[in-house]
Backbone bond lengths (Angstrom), bond angles and torsions (degrees), N, CA, C in turn:
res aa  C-N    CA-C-N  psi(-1)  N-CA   C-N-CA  omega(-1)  CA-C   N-CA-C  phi
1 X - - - 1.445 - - 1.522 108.46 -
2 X 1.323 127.16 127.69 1.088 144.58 172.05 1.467 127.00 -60.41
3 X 1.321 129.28 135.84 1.641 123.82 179.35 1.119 107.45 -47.98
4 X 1.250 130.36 -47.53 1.805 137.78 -163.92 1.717 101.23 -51.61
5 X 1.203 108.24 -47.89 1.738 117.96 -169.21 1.452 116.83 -77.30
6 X 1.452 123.94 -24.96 1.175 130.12 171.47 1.727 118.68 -6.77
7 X 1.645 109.66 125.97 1.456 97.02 -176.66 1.313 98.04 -64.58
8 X 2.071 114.39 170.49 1.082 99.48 155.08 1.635 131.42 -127.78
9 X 1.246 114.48 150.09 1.474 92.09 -170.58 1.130 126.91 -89.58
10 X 1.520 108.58 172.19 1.651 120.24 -163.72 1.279 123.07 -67.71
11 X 1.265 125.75 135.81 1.187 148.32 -161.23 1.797 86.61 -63.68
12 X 1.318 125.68 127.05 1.522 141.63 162.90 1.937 106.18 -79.16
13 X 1.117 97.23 136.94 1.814 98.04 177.82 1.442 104.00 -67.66
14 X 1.275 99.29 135.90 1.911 112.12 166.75 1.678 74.66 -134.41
15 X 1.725 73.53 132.35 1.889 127.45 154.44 1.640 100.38 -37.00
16 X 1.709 107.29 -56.79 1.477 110.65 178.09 1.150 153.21 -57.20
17 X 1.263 79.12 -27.00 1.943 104.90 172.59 1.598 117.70 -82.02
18 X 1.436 87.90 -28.59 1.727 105.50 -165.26 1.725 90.77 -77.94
19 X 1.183 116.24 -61.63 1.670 127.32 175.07 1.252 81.30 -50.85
20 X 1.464 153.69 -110.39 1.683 135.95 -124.38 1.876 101.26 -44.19
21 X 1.234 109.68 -52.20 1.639 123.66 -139.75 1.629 87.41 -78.23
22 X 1.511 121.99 -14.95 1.990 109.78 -164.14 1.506 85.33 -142.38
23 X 1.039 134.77 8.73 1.807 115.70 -179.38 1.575 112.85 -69.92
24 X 1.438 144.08 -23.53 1.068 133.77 139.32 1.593 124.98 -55.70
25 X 1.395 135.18 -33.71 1.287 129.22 174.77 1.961 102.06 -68.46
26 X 1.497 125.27 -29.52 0.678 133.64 -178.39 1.278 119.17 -75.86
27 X 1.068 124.51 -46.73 1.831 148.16 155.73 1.806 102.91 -25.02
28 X 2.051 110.31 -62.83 0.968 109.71 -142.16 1.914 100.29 -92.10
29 X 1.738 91.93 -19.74 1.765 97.02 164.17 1.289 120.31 -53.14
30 X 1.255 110.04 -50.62 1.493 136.47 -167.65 0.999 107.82 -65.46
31 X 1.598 128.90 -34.96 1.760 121.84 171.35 1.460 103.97 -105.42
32 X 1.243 145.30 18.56 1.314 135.73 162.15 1.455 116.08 -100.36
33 X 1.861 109.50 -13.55 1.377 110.40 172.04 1.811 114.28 -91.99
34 X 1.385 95.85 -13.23 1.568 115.59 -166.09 1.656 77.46 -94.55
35 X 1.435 158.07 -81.39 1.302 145.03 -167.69 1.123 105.58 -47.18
36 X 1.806 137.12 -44.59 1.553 121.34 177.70 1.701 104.64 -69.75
37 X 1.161 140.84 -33.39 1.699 133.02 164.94 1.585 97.81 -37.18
38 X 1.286 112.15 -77.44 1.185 123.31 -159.98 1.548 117.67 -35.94
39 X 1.152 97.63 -53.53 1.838 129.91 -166.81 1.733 95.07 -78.26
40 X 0.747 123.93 -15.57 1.865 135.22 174.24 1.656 113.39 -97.65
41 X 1.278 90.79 -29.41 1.759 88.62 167.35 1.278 116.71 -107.68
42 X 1.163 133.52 -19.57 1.506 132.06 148.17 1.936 114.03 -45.62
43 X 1.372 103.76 -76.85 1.468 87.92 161.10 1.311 146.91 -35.83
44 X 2.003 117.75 -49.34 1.044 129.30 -145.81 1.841 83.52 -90.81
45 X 1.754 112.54 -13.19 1.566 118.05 177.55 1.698 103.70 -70.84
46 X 1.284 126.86 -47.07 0.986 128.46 166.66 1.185 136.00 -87.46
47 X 1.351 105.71 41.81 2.260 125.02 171.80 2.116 100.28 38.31
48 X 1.466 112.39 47.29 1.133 109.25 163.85 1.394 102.84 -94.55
49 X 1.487 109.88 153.93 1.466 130.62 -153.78 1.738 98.08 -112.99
50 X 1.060 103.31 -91.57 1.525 112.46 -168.78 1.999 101.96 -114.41
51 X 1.563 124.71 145.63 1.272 125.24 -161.13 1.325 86.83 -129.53
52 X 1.438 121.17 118.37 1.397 142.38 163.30 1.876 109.11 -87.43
53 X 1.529 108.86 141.68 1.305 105.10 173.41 1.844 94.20 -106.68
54 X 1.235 94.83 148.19 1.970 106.15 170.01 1.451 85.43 -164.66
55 X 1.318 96.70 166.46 1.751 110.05 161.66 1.463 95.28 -138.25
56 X 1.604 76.94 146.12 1.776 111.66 -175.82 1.668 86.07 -153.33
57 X 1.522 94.82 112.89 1.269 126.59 -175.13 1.704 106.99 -109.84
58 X 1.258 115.84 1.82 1.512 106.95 168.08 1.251 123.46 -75.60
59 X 1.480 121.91 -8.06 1.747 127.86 179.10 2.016 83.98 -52.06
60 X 1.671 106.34 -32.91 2.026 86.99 -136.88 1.845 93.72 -69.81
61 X 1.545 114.41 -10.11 1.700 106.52 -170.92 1.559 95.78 -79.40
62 X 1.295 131.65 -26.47 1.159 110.53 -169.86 1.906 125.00 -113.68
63 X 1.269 89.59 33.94 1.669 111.27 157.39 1.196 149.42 -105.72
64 X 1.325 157.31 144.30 1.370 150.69 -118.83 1.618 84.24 -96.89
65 X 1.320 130.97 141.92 1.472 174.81 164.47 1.755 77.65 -23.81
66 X 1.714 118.64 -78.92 1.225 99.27 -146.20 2.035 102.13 -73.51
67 X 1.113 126.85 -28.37 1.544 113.52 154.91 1.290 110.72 -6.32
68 X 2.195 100.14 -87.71 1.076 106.21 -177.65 1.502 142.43 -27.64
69 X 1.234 112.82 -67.38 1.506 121.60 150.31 1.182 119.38 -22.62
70 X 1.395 136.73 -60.05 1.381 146.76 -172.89 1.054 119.86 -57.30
71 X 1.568 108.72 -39.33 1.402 104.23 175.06 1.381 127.63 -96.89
72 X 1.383 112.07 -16.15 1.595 132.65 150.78 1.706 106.74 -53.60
73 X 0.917 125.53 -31.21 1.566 129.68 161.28 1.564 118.71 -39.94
74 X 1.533 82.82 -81.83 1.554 124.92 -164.05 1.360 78.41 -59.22
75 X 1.225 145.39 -70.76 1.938 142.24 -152.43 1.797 98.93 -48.54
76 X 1.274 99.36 -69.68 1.255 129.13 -165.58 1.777 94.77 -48.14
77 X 1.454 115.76 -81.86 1.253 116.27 165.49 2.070 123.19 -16.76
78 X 1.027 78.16 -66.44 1.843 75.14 -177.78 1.282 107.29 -71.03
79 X 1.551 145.34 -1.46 1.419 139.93 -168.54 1.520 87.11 -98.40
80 X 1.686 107.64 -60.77 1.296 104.92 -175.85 1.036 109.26 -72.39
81 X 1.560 159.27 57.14 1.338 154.85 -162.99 1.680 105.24 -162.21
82 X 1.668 102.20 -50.29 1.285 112.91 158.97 1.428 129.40 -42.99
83 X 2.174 108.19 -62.75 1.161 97.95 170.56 1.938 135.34 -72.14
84 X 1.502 104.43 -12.22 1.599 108.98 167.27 1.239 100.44 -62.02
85 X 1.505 152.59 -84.31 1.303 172.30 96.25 2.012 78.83 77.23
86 X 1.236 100.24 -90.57 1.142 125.39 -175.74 2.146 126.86 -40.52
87 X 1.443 85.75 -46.57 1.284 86.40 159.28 1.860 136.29 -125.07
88 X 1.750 94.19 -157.63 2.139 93.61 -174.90 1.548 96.52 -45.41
89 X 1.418 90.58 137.64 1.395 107.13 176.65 2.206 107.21 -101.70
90 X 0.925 105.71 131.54 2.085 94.66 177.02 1.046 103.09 119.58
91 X 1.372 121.00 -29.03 1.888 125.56 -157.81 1.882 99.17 -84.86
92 X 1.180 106.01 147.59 1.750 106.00 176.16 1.519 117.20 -44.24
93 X 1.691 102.51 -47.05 1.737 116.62 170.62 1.891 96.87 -37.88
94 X 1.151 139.77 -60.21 1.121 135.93 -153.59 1.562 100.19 -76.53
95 X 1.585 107.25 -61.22 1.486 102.71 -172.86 2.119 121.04 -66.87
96 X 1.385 88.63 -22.87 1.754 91.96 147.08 1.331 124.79 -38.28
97 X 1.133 88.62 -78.13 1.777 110.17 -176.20 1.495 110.81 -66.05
98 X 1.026 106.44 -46.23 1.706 105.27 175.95 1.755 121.82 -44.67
99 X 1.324 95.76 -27.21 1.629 118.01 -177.34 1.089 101.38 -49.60
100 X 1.976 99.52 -72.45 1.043 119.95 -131.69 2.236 106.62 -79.68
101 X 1.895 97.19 -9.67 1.498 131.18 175.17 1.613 90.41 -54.04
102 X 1.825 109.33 -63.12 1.047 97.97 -162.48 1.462 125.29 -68.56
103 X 1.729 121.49 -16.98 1.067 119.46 175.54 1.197 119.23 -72.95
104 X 1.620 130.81 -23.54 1.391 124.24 -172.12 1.650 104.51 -101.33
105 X 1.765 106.40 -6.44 1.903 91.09 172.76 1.667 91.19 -76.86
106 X 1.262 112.05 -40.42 2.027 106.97 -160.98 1.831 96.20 -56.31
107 X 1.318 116.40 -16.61 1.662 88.23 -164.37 1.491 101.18 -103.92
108 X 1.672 108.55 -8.86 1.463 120.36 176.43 1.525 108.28 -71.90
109 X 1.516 107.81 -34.90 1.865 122.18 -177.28 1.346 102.35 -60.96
110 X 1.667 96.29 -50.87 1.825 97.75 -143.78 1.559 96.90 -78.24
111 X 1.347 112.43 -37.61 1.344 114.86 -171.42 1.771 103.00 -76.42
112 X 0.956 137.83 32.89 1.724 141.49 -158.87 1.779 77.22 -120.69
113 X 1.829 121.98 -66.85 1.439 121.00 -171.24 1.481 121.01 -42.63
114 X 1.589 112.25 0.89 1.206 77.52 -158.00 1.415 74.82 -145.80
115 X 1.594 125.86 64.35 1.638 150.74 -130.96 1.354 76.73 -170.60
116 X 1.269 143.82 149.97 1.708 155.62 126.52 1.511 101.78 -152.46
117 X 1.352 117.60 159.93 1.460 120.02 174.07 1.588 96.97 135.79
118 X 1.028 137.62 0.46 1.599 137.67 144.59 0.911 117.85 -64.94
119 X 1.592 127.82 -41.50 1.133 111.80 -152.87 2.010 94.25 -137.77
120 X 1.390 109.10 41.42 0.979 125.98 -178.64 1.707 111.64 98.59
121 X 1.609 105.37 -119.28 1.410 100.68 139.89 1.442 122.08 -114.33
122 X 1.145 122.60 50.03 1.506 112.08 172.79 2.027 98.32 -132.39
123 X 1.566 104.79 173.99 1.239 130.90 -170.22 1.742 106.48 -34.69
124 X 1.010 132.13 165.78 1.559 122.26 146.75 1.410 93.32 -125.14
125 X 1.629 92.35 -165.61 1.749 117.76 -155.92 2.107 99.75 -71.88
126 X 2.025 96.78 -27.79 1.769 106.32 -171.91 1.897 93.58 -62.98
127 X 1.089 123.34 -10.90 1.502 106.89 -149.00 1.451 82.67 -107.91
128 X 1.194 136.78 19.76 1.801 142.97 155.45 1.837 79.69 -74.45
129 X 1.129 126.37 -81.85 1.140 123.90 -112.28 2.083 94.21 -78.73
130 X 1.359 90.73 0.02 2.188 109.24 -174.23 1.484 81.43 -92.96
131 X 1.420 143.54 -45.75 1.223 144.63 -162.62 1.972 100.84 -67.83
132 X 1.572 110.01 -73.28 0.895 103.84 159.69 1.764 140.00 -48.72
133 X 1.045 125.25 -12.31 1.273 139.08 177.87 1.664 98.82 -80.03
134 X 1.230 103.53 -79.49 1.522 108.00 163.00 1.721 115.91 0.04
135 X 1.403 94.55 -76.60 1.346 97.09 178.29 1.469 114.53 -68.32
136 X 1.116 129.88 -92.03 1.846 131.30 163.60 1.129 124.60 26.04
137 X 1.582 113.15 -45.15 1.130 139.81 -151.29 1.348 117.59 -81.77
138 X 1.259 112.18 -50.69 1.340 118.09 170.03 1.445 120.77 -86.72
139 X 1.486 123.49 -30.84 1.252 139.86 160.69 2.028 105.40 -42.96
140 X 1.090 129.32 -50.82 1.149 132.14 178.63 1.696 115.67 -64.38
141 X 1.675 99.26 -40.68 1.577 103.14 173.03 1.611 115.73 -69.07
142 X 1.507 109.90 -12.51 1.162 85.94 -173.54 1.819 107.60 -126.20
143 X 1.691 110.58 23.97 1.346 125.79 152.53 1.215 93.65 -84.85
144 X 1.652 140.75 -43.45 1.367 100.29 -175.49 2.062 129.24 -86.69
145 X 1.619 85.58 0.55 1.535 89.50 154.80 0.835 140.13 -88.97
146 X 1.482 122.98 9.34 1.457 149.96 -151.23 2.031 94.02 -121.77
147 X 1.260 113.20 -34.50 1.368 113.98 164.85 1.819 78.70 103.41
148 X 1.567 141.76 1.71 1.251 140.69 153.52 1.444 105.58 -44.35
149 X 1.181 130.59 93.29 1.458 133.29 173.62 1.968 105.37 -72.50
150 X 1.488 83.36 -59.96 1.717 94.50 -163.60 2.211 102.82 -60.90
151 X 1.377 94.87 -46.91 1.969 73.77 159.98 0.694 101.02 -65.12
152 X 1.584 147.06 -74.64 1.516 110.33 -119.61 1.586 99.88 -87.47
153 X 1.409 120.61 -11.46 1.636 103.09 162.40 1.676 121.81 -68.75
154 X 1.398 120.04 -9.42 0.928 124.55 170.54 1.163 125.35 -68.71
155 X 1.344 126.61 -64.04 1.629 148.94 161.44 1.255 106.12 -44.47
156 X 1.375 118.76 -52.10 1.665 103.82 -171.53 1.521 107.36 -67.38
157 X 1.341 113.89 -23.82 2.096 120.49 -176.14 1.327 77.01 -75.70
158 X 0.908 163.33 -71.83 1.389 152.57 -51.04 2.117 80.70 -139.85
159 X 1.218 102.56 -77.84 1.700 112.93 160.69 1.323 134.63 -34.56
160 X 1.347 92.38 -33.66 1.656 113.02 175.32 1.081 114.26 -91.25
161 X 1.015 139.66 -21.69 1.663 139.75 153.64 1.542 113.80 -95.57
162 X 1.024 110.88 -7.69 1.725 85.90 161.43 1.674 109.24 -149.03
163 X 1.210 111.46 32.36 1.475 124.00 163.86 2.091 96.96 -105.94
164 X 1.129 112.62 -29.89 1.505 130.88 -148.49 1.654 110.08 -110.62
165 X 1.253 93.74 -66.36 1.836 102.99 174.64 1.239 125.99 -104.10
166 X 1.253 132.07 5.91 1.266 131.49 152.50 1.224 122.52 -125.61
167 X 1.119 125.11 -17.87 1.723 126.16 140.78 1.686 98.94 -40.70
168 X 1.275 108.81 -73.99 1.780 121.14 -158.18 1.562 89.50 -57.53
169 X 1.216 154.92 -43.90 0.999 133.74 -164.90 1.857 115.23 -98.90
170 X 1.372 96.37 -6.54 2.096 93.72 161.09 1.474 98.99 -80.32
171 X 1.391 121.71 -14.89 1.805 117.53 177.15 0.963 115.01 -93.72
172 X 1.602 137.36 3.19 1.674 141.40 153.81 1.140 112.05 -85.88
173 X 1.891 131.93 -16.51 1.121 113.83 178.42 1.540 139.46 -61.18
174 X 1.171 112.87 120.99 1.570 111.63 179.06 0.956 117.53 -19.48
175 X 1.844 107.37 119.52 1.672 122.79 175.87 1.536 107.75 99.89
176 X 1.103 126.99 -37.54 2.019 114.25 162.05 1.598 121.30 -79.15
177 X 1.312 122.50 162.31 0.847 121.60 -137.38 1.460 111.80 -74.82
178 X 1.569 133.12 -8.82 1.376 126.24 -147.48 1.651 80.99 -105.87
179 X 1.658 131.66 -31.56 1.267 124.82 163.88 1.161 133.13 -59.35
180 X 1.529 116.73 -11.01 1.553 121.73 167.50 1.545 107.73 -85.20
181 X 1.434 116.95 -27.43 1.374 91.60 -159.57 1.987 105.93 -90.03
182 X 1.576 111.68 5.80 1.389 106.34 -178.39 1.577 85.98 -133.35
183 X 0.872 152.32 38.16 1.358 149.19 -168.22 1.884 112.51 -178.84
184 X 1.874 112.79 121.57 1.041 98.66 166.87 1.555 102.77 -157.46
185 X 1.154 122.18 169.04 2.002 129.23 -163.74 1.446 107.13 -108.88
């Protein structure tokens, strides 16, 4: 048997490879067990017992206009964000829709500034991520007019998970308002 043919042997586990190939599956474990801690001590702070899901969607008639909007944003945004994410990326169907992403994150952003009541009346730590969006936002529209594929697929994931899913999930935490209206003890 010849050197050229040599069997070869099996690849040994590195820590490193395993971290490149799962550090996002790892990322997204790591903050969905760290949001259920959280969301367990918020409750378990306020002597709640057992947490029923229902929706009661009448909170949304009796809130100020720009709310409304915001969260008609934010809905709309992550449905349409989901299916880009999700599907052909290049095709008109996408850059259609991609548009129409950007019009309902800008009114979900813009209308977020003018949101206070976390932190009394001033800004909280979510209104970084409306600040950063702000910017992102157009920077991504115009890598993909630039024929920049790999930014602007970056930035737009990039917006979409933390303009979308971690914004949207500091707004399910037990006791604000988007957790009352599908969630109650």
């Amino acid at each position: 048997m010849s050197d050229l043919v040599a069997p070869r042997a099996a690849p040994s586990f590195s820590l490193r490879r395993f971290w490149e190939r799962r550090k996002n599956t790892v990322a997204v474990i790591g903050g969905l067990v760290l949001y259920a801690l959280v969301s367990d001590a918020i409750l378990t702070s306020q002597g709640a017992e057992a947490v029923r899901f229902r929706i009661d969607l009448s909170p949304l008639l009796r809130i100020p206009s720009v709310l409304q909007a915001h969260i008609a944003g934010a809905i709309l945004s992550f449905l349409i964000g989901t299916v880009l994410l999700l599907g052909v990326k290049g095709r008109t169907f996408h850059r259609v829709l991609g548009y129409v992403w950007v019009v309902t994150m800008a009114v979900t952003v813009v209308s977020s500034f003018f949101l206070v009541g976390l932190n009394g009346n001033s800004y909280s730590f979510i209104h970084l991520l409306s600040g950063w969006s702000v910017i992102v936002l157009p920077m991504a529209l115009a890598a993909a007019w630039r024929r920049d594929i790999r930014k602007h697929s970056k930035e737009m994931t990039g917006l979409f998970v933390g303009g979308m899913v971690i914004a949207g999930l500091f707004s399910f935490l037990p006791g604000r308002f988007m957790w009352h209206l599908f969630f109650t003890v």
